[in-house]
N, C-alpha and C positions, 0 to 999 in steps of 0.2 A: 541506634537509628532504626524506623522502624519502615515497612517495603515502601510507602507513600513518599519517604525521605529519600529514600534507597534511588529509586526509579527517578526522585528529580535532580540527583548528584552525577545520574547517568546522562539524562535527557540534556543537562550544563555542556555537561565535556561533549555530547555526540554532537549536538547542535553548533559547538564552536567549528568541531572536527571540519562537518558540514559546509557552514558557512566559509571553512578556508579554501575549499575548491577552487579551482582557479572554471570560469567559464568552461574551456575546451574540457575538462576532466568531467563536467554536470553533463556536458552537450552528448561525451564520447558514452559515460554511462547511460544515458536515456535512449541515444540509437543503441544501444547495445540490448537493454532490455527490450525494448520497440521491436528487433526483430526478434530475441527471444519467445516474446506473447504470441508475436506472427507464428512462428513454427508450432510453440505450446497449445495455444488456442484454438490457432486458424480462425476464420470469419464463422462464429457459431451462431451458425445458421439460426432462425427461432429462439433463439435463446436472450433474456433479457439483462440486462448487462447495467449495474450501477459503477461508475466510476467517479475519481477526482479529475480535479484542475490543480496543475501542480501551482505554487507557490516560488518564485523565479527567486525572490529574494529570501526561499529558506532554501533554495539549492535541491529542490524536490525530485526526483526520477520524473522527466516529463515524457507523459504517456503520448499525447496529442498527436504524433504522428504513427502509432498502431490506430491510434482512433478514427484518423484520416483513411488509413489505407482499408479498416472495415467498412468503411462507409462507402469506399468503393469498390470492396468486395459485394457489398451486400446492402445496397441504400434503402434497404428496408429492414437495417437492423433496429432494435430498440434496447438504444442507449440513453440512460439518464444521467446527468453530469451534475454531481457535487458541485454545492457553490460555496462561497467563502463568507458566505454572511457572519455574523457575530455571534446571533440564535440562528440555530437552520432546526426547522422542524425534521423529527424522524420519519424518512417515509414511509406509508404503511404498505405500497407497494411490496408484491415478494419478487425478488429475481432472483435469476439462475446462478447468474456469476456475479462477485464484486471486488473489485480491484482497489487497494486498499494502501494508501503512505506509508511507510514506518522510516524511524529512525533508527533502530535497532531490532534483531531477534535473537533467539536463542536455537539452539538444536532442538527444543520441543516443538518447535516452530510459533513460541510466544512474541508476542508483539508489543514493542514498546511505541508508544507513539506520542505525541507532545502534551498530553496530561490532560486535554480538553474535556474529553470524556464519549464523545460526541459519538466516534463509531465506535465504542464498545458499547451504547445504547442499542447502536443503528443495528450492530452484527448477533446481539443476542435477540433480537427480532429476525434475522436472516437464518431461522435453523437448518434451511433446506441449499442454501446459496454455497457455493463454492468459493472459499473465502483467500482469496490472491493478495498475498503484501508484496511490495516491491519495494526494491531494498539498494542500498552498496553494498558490492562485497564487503566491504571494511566492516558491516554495521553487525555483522556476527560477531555475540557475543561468546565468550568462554562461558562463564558461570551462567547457569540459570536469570532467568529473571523472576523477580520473586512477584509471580504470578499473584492477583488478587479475586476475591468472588466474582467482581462485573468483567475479569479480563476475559478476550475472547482471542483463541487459537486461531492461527491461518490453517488451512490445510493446505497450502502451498505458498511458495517463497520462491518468487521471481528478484535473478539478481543479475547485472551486468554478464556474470560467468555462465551462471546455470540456473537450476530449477530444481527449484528442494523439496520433497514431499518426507513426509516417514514409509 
């Protein structure tokens, strides 16, 4: 089997994993990380900030209410929000910080994500961005993931519990 097979025999199982949450276990994890970013981040003043929109029916860590309460920290932060289109153009915009889906990591702080391809485009355009996954505890992996040329590292890993750097 070779890493491209590897990675979607992984992304099968976590994706089921996922989707068997029950509502309150998605709702409890996303207030959890929500205030996690609060403490980590704080409202970063000037700094320009790409994020998602989580996806309700893949059971995704919804950020929306840290994104709420910057906006009322600081209503003049500049935040751009991931859309869900089919094609989404890569932006050429650079930001500071980007907060990033996964369904999986590893201890290198590798990111497994749903195969699109889309932000390992977006993030080897972002060399300067502080690259945030947000994750379930559960989605730590044991073994490595078998990293490829386009993958790109988080330098941090936001998860219900804690907050992972190397």
């Amino acid at each position: 089997m070779n890493k491209s097979e590897h990675k979607q025999v992984l992304r099968d199982a976590l994706s089921e994993k996922r989707a068997s949450l029950s509502e309150t276990e998605a709702q409890m994890a996303s207030d959890d990380v929500c205030a996690r970013l609060a403490t980590y981040l704080g409202a970063p003043k000037g700094k320009r900030l790409h994020v998602y929109t989580a996806k309700a029916n893949w059971k995704e860590i919804d950020i929306a209410p840290y994104l709420e309460w910057l906006q009322e920290q600081h209503k003049n932060s500049m935040v751009d929000v991931a859309t869900h289109m089919a094609v989404q153009a890569i932006p050429k915009q650079q930001y500071d910080i980007v907060l990033v889906p996964m369904l999986a990591f590893d201890g290198n702080l590798q990111r497994l994500g749903m195969g699109m391809g889309w932000y390992d485009m977006f993030l080897a355009k972002q060399q300067h961005a502080l690259k945030i996954g947000i994750a379930y505890d559960w989605a730590e992996l044991e073994n490595p993931i078998s990293a490829e040329d386009h993958d790109v590292a988080m330098d941090v890993i936001v998860t219900p519990s804690r907050v992972i750097t190397l």
